[in-house]
C-alpha positions in Angstrom: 0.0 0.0 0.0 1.1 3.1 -1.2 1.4 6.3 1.5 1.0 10.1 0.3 3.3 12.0 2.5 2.9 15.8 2.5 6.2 17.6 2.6 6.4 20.7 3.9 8.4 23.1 1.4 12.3 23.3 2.6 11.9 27.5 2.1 8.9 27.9 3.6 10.9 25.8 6.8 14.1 28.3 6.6 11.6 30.9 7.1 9.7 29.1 9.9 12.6 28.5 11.6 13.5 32.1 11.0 10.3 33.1 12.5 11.3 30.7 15.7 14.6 32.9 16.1 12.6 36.0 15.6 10.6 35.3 18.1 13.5 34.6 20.7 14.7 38.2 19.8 11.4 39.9 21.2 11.2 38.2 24.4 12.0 40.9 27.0 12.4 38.1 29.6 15.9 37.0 27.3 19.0 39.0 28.5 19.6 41.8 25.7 22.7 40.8 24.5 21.2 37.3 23.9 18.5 39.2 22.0 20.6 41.1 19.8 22.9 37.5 19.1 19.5 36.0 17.9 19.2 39.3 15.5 22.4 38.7 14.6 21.3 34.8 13.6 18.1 36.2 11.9 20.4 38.9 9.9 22.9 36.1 8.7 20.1 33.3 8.1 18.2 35.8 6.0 21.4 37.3 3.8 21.7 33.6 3.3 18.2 33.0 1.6 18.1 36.0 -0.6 21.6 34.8 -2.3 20.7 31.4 -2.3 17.0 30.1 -2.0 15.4 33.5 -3.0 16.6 33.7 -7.1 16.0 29.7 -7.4 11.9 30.9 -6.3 12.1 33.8 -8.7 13.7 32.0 -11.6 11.1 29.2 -11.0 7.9 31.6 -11.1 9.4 33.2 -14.0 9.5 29.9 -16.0 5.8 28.9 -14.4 6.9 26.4 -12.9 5.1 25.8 -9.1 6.9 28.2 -7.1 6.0 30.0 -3.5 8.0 33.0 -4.4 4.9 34.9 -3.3 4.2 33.3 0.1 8.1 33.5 0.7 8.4 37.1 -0.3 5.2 37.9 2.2 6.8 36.2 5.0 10.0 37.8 4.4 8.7 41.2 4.4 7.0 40.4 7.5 9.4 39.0 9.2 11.6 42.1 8.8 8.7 44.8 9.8 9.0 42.3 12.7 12.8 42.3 13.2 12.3 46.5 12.6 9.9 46.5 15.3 12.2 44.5 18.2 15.3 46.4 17.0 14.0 49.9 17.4 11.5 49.3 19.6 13.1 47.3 22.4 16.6 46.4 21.5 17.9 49.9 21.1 15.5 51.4 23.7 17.0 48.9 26.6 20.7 49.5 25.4 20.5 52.8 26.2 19.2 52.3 29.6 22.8 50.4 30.0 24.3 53.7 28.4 25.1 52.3 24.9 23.8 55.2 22.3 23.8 55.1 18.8 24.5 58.6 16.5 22.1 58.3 13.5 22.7 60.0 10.4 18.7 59.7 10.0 15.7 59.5 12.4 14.2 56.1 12.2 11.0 54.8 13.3 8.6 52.0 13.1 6.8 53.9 10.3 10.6 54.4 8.1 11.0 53.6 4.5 
């Protein structure tokens, strides 16, 4: 007797487990420097899948061929309003409670572009 197994997609993983270190890097509970090392992770992790995983999506959608270039590209930019969000929100905030400022050529916010 034959089985179906349902796979889930090996990008859509990366990004899960992306997601998983995200997460890790907004919990206030986790020591800040431990935050900003899982930021760190995200940061590399991501650079990773745009060089590698990201063009292989692209060049498949462009040939219309079954691709999830669109769900990835969603999660992605989610993921990085997300990473935004802790960084400037909570990351930077509690460094400077430890006296760690940063000089900005810009303002940034939440709401930047």
């Amino acid at each position: 007797m034959m089985t179906k197994y349902s796979y889930f997609d090996r990008n859509l993983s990366w990004l899960s487990f992306n997601e998983r270190v995200l997460i890790e890097a907004g919990r206030d509970i986790v020591p800040v420097l431990e935050r900003i090392k899982f930021l760190l992770i995200f940061s590399s992790n991501l650079d990773e899948f745009y060089r590698v995983r990201l063009p292989i999506l692209l060049a498949r959608q462009q040939r219309g061929k079954n691709s999830i270039y669109d769900k990835a590209a969603k999660i992605n930019y989610n993921q990085l309003n997300q990473f935004r969000k802790i960084l400037i929100e909570s990351v930077i905030p509690e460094l400077t409670q430890y006296g760690v400022h940063f000089l900005l050529s810009r303002s940034y916010s939440t709401n930047a572009r």
